[in-house]
C-alpha positions as CSV (number, residue, x, y, z in Angstrom):
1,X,-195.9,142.6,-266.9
2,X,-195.0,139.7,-264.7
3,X,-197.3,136.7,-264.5
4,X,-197.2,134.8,-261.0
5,X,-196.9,131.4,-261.6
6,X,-198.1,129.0,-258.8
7,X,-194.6,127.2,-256.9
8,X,-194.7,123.6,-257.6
9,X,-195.0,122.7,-253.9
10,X,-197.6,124.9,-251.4
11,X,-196.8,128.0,-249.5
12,X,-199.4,127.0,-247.1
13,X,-199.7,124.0,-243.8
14,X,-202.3,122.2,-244.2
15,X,-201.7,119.7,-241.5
16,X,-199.4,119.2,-238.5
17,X,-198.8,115.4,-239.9
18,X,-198.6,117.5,-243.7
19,X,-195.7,119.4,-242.0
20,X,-194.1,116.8,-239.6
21,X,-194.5,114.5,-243.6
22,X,-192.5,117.1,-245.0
23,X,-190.0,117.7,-242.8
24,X,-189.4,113.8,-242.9
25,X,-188.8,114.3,-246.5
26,X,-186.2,116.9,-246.6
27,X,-184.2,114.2,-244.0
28,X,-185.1,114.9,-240.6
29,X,-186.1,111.4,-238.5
30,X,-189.2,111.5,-237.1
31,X,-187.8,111.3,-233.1
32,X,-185.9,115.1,-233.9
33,X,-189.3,115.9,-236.1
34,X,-191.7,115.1,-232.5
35,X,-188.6,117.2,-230.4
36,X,-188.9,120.4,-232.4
37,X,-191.7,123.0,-232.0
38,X,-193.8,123.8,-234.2
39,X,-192.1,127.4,-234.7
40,X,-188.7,125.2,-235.3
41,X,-190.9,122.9,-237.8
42,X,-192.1,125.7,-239.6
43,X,-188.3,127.5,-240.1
44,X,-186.8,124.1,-241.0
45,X,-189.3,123.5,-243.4
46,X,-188.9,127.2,-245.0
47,X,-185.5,126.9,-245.0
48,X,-185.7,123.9,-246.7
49,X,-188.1,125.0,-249.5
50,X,-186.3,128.3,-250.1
51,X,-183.2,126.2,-250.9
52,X,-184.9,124.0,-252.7
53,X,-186.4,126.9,-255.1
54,X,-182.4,128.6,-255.3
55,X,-181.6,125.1,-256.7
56,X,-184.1,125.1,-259.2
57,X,-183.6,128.9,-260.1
58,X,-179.5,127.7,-260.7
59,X,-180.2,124.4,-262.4
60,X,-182.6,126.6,-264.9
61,X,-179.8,129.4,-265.1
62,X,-177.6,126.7,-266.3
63,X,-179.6,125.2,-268.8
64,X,-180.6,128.8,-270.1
65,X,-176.5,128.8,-270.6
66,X,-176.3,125.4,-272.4
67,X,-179.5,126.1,-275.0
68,X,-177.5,129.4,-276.0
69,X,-174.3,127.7,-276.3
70,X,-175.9,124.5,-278.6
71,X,-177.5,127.7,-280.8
72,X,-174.7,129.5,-281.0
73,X,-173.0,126.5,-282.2
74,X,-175.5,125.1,-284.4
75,X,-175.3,128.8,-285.9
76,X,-171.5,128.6,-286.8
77,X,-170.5,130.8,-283.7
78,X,-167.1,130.5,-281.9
79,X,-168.7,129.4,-278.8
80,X,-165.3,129.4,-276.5
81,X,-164.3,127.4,-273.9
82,X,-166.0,126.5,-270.9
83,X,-164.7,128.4,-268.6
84,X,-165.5,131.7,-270.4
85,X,-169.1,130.8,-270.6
86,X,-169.5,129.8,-266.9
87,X,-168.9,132.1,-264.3
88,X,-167.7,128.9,-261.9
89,X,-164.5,128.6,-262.6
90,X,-161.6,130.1,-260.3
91,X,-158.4,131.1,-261.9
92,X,-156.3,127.9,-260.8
93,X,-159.1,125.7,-262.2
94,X,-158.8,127.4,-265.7
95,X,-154.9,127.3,-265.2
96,X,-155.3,123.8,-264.5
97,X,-157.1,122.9,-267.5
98,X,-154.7,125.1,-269.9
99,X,-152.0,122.9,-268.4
100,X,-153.6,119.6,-268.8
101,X,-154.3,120.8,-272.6
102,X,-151.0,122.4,-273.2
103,X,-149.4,118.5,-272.1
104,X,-151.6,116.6,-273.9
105,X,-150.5,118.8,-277.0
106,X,-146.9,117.7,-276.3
107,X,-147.5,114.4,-275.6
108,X,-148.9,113.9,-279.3
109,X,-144.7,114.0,-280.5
């Protein structure tokens, strides 16, 4: 079973000034802020939030990765390279870094 866990910032407006506070804080000046409506205010700030929360969601995805990768090297494991680990890498970045190792190799003679 799934336990909801409150988000660490509110789902709900308390305020007009909470919102317009808010909106200010994600980087919109306060002159746009007093042009939009509130229906505009609301989306921006929603928008804003739910990227917010993917961010978090990726940064914890990431270090999910990283705590199974020190264990499995603290445990003895072949842990690979990077690129096998992470699925960010394009092909021509993992060519790239084969290259770069394979000169650096070569440059040792």
């Amino acid at each position: 079973m799934r336990i909801s866990r409150p988000l660490p910032f509110g789902s709900n407006y308390c305020t007009t000034e909470d919102m317009i506070l808010e909106a200010n804080a994600y980087g919109l000046s306060f002159s746009v802020i007093l042009a939009m409506t509130y229906g505009e205010l609301k989306r921006y700030i929603l928008f804003h939030r739910d990227f917010e929360k993917r961010q978090y969601q990726n940064l914890s995805q990431i270090a999910y990765i990283q705590a199974g990768v020190i264990a499995a090297a603290v445990a003895g494991e072949d842990v690979g390279a990077v690129y096998d680990l992470f699925p960010y890498w394009t092909e021509n970045d993992v060519l790239d870094i084969q290259a770069a190792k394979a000169m650096a190799y070569f440059d040792q003679f």
